[in-house]
N, CA and C atoms as an extended XYZ file, in Angstrom:
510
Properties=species:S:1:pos:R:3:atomname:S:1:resname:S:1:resid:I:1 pbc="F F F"
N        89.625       25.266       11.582 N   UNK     1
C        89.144       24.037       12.115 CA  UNK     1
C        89.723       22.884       11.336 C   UNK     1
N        89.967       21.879       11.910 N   UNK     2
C        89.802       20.906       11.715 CA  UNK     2
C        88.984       19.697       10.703 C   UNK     2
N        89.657       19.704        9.332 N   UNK     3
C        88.092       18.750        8.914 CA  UNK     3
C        88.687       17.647        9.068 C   UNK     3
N        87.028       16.625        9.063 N   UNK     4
C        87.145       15.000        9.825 CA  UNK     4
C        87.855       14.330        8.978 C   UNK     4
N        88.334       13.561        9.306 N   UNK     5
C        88.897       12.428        8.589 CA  UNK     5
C        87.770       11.604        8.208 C   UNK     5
N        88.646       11.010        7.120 N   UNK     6
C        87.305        9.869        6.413 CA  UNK     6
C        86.597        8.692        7.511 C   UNK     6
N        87.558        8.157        8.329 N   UNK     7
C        87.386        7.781        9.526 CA  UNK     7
C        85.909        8.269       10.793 C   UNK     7
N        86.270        9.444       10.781 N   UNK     8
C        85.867       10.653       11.130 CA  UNK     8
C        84.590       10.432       11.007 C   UNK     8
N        84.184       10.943        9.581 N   UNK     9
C        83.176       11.128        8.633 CA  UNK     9
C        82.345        9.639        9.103 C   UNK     9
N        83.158        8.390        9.381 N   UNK    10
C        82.207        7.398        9.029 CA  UNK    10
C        81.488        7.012       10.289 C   UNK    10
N        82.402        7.411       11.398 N   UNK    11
C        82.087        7.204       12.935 CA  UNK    11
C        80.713        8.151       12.690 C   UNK    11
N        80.361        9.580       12.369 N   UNK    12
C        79.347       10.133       12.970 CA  UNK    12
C        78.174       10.022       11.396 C   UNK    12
N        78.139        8.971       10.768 N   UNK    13
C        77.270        8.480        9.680 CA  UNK    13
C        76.691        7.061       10.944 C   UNK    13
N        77.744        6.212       11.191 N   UNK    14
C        77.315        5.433       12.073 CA  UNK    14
C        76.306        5.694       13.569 C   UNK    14
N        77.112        6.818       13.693 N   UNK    15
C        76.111        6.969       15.365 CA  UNK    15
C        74.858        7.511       14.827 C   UNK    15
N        74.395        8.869       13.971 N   UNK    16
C        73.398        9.570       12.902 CA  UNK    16
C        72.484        8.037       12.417 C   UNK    16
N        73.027        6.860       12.155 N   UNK    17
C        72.408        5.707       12.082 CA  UNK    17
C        71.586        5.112       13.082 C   UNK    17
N        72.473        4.926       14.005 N   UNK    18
C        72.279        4.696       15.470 CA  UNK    18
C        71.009        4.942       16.342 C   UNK    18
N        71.090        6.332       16.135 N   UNK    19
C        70.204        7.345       17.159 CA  UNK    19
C        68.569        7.102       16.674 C   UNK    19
N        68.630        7.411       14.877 N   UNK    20
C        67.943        7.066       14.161 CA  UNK    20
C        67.002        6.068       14.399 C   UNK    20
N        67.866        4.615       14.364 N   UNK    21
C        67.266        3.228       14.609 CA  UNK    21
C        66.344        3.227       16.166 C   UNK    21
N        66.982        3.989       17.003 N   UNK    22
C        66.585        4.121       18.714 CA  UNK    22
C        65.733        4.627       18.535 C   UNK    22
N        65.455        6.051       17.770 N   UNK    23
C        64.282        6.740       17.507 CA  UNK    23
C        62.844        6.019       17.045 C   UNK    23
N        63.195        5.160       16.290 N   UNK    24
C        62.428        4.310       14.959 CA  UNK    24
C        61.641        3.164       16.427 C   UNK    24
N        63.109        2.458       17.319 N   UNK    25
C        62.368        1.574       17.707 CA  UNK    25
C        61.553        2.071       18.683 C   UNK    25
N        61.645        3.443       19.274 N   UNK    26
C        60.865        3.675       20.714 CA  UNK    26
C        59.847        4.169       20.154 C   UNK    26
N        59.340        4.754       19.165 N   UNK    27
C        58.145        4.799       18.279 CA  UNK    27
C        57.542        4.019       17.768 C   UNK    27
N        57.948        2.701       17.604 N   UNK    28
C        57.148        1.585       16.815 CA  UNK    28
C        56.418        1.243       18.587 C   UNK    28
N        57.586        0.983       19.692 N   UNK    29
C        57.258        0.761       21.062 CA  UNK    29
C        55.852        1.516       21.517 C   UNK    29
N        56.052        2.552       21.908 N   UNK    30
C        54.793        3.877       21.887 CA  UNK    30
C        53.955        3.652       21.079 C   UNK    30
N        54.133        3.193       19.597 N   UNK    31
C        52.655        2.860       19.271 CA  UNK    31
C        51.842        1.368       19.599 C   UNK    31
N        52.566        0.508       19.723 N   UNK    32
C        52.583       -0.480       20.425 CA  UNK    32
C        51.165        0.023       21.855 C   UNK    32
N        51.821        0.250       22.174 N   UNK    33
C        51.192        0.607       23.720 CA  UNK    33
C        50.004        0.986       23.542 C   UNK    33
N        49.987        2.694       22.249 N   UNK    34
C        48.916        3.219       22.470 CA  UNK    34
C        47.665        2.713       21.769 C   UNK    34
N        47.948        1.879       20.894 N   UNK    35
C        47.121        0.649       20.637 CA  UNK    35
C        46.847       -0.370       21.420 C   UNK    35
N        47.137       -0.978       22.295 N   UNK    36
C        46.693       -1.483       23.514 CA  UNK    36
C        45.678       -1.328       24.429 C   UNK    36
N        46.480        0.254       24.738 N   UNK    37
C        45.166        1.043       25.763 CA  UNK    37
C        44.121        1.334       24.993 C   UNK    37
N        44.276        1.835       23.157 N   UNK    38
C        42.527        2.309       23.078 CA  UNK    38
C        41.957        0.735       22.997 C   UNK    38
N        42.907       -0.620       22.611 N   UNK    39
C        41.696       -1.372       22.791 CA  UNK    39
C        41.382       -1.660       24.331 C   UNK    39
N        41.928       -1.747       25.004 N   UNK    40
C        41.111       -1.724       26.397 CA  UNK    40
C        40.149       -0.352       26.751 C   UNK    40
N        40.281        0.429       26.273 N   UNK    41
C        39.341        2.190       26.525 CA  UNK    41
C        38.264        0.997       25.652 C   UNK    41
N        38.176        0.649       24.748 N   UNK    42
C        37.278        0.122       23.668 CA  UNK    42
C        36.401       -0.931       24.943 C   UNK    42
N        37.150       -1.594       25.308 N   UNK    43
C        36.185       -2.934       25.620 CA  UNK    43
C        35.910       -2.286       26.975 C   UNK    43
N        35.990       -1.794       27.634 N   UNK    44
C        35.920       -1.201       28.550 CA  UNK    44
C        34.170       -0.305       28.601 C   UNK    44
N        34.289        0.663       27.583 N   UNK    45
C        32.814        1.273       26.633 CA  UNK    45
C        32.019        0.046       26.037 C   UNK    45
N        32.470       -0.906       25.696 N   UNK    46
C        31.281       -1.891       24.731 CA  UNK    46
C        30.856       -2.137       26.577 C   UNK    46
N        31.295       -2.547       27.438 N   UNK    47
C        31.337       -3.137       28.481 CA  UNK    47
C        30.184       -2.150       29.298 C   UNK    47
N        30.205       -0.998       29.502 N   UNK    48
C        30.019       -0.377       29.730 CA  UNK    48
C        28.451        0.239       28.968 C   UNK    48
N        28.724        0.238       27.777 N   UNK    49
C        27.178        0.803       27.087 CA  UNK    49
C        26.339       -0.959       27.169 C   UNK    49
N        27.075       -2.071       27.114 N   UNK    50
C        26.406       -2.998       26.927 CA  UNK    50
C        25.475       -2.757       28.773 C   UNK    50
N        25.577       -2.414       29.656 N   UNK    51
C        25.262       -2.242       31.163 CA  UNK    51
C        24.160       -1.427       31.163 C   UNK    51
N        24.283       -0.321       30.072 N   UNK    52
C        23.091        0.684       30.508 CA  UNK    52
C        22.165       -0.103       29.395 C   UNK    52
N        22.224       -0.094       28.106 N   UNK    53
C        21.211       -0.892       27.158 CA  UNK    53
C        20.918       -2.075       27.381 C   UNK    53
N        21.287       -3.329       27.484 N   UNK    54
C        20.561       -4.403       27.220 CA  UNK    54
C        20.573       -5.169       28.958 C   UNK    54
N        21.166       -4.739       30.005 N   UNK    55
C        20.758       -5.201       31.073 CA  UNK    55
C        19.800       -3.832       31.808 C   UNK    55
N        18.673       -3.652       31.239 N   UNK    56
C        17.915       -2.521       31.694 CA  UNK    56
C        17.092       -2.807       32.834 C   UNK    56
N        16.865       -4.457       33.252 N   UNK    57
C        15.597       -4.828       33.760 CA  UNK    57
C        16.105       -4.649       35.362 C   UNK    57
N        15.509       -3.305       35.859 N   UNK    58
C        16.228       -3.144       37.222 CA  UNK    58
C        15.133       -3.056       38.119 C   UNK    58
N        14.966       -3.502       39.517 N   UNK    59
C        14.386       -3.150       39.790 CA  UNK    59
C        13.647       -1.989       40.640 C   UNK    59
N        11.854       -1.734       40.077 N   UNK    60
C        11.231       -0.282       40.008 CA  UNK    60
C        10.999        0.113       41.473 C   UNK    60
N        10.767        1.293       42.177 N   UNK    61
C        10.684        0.948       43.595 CA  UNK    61
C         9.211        1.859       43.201 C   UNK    61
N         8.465        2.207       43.523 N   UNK    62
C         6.984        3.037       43.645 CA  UNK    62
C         7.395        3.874       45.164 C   UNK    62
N         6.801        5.243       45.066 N   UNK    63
C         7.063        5.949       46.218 CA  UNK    63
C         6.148        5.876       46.878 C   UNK    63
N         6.311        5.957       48.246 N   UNK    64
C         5.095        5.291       49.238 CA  UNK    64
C         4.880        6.885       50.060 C   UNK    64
N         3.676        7.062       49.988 N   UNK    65
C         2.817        8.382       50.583 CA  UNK    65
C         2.632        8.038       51.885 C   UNK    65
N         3.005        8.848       52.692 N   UNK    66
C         3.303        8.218       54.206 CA  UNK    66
C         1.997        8.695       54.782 C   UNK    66
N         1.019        9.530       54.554 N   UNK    67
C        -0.140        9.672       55.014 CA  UNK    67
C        -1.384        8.799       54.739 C   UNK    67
N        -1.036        7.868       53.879 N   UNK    68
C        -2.464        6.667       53.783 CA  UNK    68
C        -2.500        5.884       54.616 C   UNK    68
N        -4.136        5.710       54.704 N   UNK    69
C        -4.138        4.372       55.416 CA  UNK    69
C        -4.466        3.245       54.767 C   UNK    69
N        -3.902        2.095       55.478 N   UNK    70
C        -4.339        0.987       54.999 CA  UNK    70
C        -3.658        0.664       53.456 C   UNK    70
N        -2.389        1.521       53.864 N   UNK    71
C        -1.713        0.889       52.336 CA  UNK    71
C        -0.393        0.792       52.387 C   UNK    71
N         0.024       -0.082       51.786 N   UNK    72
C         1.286       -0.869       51.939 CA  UNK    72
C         2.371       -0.419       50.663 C   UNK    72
N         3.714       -0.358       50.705 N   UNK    73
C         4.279        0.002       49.311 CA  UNK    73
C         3.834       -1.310       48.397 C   UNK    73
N         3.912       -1.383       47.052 N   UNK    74
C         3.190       -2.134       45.843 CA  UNK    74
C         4.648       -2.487       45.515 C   UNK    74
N         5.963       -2.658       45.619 N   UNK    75
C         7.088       -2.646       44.909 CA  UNK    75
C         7.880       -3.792       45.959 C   UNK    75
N         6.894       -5.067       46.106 N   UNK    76
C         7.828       -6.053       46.739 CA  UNK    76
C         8.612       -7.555       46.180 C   UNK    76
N         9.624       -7.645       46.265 N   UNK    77
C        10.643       -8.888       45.369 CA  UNK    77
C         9.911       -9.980       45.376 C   UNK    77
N         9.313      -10.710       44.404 N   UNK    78
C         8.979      -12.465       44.588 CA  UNK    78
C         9.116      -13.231       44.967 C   UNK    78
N        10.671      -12.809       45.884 N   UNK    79
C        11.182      -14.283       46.225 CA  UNK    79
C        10.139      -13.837       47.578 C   UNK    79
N        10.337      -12.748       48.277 N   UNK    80
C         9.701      -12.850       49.064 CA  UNK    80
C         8.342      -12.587       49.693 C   UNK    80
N         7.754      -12.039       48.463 N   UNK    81
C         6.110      -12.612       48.563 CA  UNK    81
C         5.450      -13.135       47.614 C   UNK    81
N         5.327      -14.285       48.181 N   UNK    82
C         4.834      -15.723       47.343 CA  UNK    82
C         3.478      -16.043       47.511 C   UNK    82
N         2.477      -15.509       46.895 N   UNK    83
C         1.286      -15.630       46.590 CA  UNK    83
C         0.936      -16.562       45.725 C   UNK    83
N         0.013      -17.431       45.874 N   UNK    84
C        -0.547      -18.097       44.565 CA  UNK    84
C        -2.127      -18.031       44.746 C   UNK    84
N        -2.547      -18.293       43.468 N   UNK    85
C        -3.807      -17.755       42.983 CA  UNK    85
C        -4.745      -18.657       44.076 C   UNK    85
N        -4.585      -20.122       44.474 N   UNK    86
C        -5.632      -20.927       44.891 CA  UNK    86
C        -5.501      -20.381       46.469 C   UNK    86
N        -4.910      -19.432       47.059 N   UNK    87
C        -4.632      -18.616       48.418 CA  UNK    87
C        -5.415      -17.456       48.410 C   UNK    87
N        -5.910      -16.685       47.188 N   UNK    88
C        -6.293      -15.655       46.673 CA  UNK    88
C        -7.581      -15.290       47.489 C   UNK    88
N        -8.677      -16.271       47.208 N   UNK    89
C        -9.868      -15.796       48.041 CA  UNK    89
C        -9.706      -16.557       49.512 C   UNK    89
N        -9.090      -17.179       49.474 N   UNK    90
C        -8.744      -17.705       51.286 CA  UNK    90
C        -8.364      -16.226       52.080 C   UNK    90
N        -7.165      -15.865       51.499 N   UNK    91
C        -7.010      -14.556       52.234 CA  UNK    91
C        -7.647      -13.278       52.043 C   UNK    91
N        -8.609      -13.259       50.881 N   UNK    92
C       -10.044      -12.343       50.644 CA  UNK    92
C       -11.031      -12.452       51.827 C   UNK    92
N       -11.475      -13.404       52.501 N   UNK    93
C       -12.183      -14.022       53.448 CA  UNK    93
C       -11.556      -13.278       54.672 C   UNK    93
N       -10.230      -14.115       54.587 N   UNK    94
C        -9.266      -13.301       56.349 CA  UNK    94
C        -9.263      -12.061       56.294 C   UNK    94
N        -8.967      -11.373       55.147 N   UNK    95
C        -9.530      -10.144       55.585 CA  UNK    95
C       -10.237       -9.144       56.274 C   UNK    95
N       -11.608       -9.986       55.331 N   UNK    96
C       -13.072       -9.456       55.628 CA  UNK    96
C       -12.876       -9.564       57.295 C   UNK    96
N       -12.462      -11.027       57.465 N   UNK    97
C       -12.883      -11.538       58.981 CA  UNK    97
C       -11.945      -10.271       60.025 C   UNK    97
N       -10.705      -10.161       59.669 N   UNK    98
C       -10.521       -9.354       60.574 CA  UNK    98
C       -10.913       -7.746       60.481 C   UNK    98
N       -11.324       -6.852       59.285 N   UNK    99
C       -11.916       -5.914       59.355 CA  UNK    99
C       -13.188       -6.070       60.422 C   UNK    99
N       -14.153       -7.066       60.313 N   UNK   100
C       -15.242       -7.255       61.146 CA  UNK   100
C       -15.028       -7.109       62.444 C   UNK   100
N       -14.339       -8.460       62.913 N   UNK   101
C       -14.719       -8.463       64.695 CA  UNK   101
C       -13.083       -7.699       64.770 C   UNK   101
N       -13.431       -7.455       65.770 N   UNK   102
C       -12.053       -6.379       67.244 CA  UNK   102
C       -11.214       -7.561       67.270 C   UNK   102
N        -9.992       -7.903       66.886 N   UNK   103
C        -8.743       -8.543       67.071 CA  UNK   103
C        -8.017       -7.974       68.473 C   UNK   103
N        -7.823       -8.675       69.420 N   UNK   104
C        -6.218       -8.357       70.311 CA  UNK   104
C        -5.430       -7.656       70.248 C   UNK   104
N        -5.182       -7.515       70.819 N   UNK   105
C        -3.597       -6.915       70.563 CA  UNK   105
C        -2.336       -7.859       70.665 C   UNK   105
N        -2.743       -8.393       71.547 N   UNK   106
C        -1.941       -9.367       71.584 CA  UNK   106
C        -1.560      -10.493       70.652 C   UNK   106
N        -3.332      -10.831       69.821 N   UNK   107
C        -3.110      -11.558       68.690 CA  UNK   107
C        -2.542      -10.931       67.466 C   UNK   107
N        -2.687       -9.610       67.250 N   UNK   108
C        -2.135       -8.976       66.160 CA  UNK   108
C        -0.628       -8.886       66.299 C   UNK   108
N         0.062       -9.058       67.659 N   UNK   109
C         1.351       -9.010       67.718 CA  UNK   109
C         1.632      -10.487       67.493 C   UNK   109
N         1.219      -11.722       68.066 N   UNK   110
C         1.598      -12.823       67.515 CA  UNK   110
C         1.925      -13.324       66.398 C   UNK   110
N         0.497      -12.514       65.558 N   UNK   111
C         1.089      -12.765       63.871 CA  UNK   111
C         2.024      -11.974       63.461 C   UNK   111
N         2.838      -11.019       63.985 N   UNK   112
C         3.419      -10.256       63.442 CA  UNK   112
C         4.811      -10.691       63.303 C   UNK   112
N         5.831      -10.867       62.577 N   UNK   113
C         7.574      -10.818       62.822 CA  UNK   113
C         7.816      -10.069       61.783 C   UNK   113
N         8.591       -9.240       62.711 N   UNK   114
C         9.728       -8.265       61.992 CA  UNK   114
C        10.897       -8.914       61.483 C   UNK   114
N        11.090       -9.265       59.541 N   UNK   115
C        12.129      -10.136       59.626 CA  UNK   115
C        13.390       -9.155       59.243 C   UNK   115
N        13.459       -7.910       59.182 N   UNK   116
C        14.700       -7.192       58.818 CA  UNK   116
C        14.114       -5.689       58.786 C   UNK   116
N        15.383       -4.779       58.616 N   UNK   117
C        15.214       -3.429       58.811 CA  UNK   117
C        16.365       -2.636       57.860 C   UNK   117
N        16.070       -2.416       56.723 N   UNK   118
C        16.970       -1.821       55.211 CA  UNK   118
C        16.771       -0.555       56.046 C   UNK   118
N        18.325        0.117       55.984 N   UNK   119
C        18.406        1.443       56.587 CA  UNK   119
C        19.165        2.210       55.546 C   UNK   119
N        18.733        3.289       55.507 N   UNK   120
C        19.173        4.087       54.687 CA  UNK   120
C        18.916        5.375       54.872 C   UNK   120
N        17.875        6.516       53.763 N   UNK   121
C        17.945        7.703       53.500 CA  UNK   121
C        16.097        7.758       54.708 C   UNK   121
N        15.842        6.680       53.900 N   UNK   122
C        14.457        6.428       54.634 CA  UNK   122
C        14.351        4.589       55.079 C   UNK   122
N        14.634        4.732       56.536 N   UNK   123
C        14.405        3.456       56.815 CA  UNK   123
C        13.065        2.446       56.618 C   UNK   123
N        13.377        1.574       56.302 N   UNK   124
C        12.183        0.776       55.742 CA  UNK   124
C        12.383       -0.747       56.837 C   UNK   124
N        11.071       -1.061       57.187 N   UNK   125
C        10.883       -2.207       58.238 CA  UNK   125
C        10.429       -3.670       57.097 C   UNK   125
N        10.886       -4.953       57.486 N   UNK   126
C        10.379       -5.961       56.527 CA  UNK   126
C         9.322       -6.827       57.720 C   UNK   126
N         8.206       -6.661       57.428 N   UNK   127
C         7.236       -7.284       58.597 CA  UNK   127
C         6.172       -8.399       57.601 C   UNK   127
N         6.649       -9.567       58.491 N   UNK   128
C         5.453      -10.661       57.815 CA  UNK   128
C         4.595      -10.699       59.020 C   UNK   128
N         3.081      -11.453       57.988 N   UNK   129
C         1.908      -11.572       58.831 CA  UNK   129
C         1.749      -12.601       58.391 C   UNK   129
N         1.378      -13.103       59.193 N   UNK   130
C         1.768      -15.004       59.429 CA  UNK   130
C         0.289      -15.476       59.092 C   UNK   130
N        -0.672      -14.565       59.367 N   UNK   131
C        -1.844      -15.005       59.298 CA  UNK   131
C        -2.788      -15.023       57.881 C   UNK   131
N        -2.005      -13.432       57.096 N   UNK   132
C        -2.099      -13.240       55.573 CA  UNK   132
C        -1.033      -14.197       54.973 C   UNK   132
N        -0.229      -14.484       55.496 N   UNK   133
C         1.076      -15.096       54.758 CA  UNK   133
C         1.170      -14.166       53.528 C   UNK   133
N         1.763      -12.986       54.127 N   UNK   134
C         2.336      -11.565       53.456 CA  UNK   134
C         3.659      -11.090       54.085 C   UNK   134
N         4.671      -10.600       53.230 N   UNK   135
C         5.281       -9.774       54.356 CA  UNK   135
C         5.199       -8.187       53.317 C   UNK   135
N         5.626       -7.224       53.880 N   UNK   136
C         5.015       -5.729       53.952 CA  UNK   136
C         6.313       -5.476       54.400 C   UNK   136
N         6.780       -4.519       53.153 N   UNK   137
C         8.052       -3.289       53.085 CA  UNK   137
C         6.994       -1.953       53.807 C   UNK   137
N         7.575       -1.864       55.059 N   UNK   138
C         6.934       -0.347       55.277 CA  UNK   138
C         7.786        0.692       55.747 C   UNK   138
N         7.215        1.685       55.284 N   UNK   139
C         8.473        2.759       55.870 CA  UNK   139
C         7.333        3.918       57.076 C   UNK   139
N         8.107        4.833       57.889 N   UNK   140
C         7.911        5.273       59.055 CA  UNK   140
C         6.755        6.389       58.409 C   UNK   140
N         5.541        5.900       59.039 N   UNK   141
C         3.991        6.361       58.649 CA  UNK   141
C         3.060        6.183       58.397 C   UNK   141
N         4.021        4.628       57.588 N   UNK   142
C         2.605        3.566       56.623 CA  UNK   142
C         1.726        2.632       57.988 C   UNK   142
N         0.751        2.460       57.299 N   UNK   143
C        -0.038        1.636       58.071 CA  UNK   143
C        -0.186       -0.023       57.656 C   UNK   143
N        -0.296       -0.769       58.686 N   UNK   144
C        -0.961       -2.363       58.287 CA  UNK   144
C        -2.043       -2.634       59.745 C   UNK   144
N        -3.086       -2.137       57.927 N   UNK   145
C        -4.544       -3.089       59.659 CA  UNK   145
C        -4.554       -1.737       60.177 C   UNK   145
N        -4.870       -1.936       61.839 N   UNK   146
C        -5.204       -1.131       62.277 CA  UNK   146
C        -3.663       -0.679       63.068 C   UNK   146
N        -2.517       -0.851       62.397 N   UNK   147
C        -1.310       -0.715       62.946 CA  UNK   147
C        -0.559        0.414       62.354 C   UNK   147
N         0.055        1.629       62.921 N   UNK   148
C         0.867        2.161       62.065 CA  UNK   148
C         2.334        2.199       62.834 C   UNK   148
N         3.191        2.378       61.702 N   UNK   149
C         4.998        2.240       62.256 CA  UNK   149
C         4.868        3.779       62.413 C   UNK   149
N         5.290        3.725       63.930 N   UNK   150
C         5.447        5.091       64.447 CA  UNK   150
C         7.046        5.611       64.390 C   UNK   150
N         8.044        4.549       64.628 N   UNK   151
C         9.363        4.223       64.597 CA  UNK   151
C        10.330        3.678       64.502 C   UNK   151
N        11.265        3.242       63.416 N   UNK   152
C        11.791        2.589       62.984 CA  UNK   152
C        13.656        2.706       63.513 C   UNK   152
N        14.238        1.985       64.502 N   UNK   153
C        15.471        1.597       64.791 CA  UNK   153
C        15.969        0.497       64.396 C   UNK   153
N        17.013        0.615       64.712 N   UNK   154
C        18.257       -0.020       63.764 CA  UNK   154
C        17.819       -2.095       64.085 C   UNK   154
N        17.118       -2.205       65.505 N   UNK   155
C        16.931       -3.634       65.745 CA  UNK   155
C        15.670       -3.535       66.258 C   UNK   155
N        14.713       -2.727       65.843 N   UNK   156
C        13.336       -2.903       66.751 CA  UNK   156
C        12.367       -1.786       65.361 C   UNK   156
N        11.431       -2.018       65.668 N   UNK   157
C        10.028       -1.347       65.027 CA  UNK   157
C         8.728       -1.151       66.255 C   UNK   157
N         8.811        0.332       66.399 N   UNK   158
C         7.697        0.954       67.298 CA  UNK   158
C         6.538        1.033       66.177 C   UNK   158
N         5.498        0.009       66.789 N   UNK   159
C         3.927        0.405       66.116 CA  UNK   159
C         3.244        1.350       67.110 C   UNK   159
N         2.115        1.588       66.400 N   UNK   160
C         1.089        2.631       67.530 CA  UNK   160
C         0.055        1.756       66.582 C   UNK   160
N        -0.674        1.132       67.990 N   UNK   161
C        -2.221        0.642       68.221 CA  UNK   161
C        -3.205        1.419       68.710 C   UNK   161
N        -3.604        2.103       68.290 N   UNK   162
C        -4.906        2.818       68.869 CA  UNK   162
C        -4.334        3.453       69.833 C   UNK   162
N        -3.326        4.446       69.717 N   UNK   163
C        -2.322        5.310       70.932 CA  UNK   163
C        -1.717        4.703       71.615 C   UNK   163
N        -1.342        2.877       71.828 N   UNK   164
C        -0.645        2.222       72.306 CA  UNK   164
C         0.806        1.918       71.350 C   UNK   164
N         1.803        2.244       72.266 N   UNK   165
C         3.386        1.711       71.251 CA  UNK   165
C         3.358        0.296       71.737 C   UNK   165
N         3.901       -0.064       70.601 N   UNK   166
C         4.333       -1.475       70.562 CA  UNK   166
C         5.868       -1.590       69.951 C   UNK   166
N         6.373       -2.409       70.654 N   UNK   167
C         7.900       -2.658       70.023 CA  UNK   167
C         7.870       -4.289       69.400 C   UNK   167
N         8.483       -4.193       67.905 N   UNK   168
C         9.091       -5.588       67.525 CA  UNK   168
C        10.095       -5.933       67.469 C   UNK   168
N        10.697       -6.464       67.699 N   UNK   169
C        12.262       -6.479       67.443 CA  UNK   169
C        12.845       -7.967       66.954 C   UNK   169
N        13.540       -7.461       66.351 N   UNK   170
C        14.176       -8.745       65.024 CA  UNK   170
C        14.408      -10.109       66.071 C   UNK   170
């Protein structure tokens, strides 16, 4: 064989340099990067555990027993039932009054509007009573008064009055 010339010798010290330096920089590159991504993996988890711990306040739903009467789910938003205390025994009174005498039917449908219908796993009806100035999350069973939701569709709510259907619709 052939040995290199000094020439030779210096060309493959140079490229052995070369390759080296390429090596050096695509590794400083790569770490570059992979420091990047764990800080985004990072803020991503603070982001993330900060969601389950300190924004906990969610809201609770209570499960509603579809065989009672005369009871309404207990798990309704503020904005939309707005009670205040000096209303409290006013509508203690309306009560009484309509447990007592035989109401209509017709008047019990007047006070009634169906203002929406959340559909889901178990459809739930949003019905205000104009006369309690209440509205009532009910789902298919519950009762209001002497009313129960026999059936709940996508734009209407079937009550049963004393074996009479009644339809509301949005």
């Amino acid at each position: 064989m052939i040995d290199p010339t000094p020439e030779g010798k210096l060309l493959d010290l140079i490229r052995k340099g070369q390759s080296k330096a390429k090596i050096g920089k695509d590794l400083k590159i790569f770490t570059k990067v992979n420091i990047l991504l764990i800080g985004i993996i990072a803020v991503v988890a603070v982001i993330f555990l900060a969601d389950i711990f300190v924004f906990k306040e969610k809201p609770s739903v209570e499960p509603v027993i579809a065989d009672t009467q005369d009871k309404v789910p207990q798990a309704q938003p503020a904005a939309i039932e707005k009670i205040e205390e000096d209303n409290a025994a006013e509508q203690a009174s309306q009560n009484k009054n309509i447990s007592i005498k035989n109401i209509s039917k017709e008047e019990i449908i007047g006070n009634l509007n169906l203002l929406g219908i959340i559909t889901g796993d178990n459809d739930q009806a949003i019905i205000e009573d104009k006369s309690l100035k209440k509205t009532f999350f009910l789902y298919k069973g519950d009762s209001l008064g002497e009313l129960k939701v026999y059936d709940i569709k996508d734009s209407a709510v079937i009550l049963d009055c004393k074996g009479e259907k009644i339809e509301l619709k949005i």
